[in-house]
C-alpha positions in Angstrom: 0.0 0.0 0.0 0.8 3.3 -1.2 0.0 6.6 1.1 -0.4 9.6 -1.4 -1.6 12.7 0.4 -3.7 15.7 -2.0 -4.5 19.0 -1.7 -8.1 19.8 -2.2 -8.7 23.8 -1.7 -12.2 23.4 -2.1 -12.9 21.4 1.4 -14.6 23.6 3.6 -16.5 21.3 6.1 -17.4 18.5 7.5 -20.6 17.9 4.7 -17.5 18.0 2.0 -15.4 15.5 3.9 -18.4 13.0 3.8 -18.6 13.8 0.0 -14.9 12.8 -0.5 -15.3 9.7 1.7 -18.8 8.4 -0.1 -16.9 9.2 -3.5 -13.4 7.4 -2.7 -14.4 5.1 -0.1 -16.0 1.8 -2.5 -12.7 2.1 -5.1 -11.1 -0.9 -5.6 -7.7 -0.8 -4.3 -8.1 1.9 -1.6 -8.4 0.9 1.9 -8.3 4.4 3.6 -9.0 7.7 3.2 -8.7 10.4 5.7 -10.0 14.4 5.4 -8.7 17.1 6.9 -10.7 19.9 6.8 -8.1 22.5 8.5 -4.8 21.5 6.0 -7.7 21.0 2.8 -5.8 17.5 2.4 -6.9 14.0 1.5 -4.6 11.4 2.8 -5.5 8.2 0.5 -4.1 4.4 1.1 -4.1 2.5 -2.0 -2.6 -0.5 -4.1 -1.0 1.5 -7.2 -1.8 -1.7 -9.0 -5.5 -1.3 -8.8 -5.8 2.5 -8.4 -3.1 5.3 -9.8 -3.0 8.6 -8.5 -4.2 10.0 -11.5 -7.7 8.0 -11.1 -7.8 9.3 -7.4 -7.3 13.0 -8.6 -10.2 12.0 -11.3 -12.3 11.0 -8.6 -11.9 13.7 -6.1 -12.5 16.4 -9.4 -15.7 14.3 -10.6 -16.9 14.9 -6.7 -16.3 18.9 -7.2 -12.9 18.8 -5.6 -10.1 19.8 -7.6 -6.9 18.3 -6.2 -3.6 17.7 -7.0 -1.0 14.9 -5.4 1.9 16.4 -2.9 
């Protein structure tokens, strides 16, 4: 497992975290994501085998937050 932390500018609260978590949470090949609200970050565990970063980022933009990898 892979630990590849975004930045998402456009988190603002809690009902955006639950957003991010219902739209990564059921991917194949990720096993945790954590939101904080405070930093605007997404800290995502996944298997680079079933999941790249690039289909996270796709992800997190189809859900309305823009984000890139750090």
């Amino acid at each position: 497992m892979k630990q590849t932390v975004f930045l998402a500018p456009d988190i603002e609260c809690g009902g955006c975290a639950s957003a991010i978590q219902k739209a990564l949470g059921k991917v194949e090949g990720i096993s945790d994501v954590k939101v904080d609200i405070a930093a605007k970050t997404v800290a995502v565990a996944h298997d680079l085998v079933l999941v790249s970063v690039e289909a996270i980022v796709t992800r997190l933009e189809h859900a309305g937050f823009p984000a890139v990898a750090q």
